[in-house]
C-alpha positions in Angstrom: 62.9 31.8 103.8 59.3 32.7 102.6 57.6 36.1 103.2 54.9 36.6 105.9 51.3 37.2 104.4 51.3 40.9 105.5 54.2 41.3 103.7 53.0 40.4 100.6 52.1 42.6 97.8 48.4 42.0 97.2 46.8 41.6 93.8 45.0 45.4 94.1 47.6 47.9 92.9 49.1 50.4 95.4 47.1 52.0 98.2 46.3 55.7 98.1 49.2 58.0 99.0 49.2 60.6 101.8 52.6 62.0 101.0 53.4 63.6 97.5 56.9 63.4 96.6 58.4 66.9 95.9 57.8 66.7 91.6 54.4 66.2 92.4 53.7 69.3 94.7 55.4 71.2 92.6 53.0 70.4 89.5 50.3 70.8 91.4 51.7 74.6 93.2 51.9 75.2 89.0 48.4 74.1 88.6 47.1 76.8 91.1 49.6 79.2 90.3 51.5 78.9 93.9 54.6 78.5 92.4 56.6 79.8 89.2 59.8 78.5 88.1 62.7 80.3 89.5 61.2 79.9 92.9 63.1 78.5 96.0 61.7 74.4 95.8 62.7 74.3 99.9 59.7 75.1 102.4 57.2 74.4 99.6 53.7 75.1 100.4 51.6 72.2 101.7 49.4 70.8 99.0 46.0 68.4 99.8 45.9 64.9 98.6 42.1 64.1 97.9 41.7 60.2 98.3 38.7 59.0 95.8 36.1 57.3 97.5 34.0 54.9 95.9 30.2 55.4 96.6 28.1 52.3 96.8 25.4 51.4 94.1 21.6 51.9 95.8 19.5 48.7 96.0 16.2 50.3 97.0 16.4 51.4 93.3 16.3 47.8 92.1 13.7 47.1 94.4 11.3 49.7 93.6 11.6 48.4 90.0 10.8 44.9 90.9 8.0 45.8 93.0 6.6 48.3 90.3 6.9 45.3 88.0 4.9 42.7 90.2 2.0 45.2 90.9 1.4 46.1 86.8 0.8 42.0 86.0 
């Protein structure tokens, strides 16, 4: 039986996360000095996951050179 295309694992990596798993929170709590060992690890503090986002490269840039560059000849 094959797998259905959705399925499938695609070529990128893994997706951003909006879930840490409980190692991870606590790091972070350390980080920020939320938590210190000795500390109860049940109702944990809820901690932020910041997804990177990747910005765009300008083209009116490029085209400012070009034009710069067809007005000096």
């Amino acid at each position: 039986m094959t797998i259905d295309k959705s399925l499938k694992i695609r070529r990128g990596g893994t997706s951003n996360r909006s879930v840490l798993t409980r190692g991870e929170r606590l790091a972070k709590l350390k980080e920020e000095d939320r938590w210190q060992e000795g500390d109860s690890p049940f109702g944990l503090a809820k901690v932020r996951v910041r997804k990177l986002v990747m910005k765009k490269k300008k083209k009116k840039a490029k085209e400012e050179d070009e034009e710069g560059g067809d007005s000096a000849a």
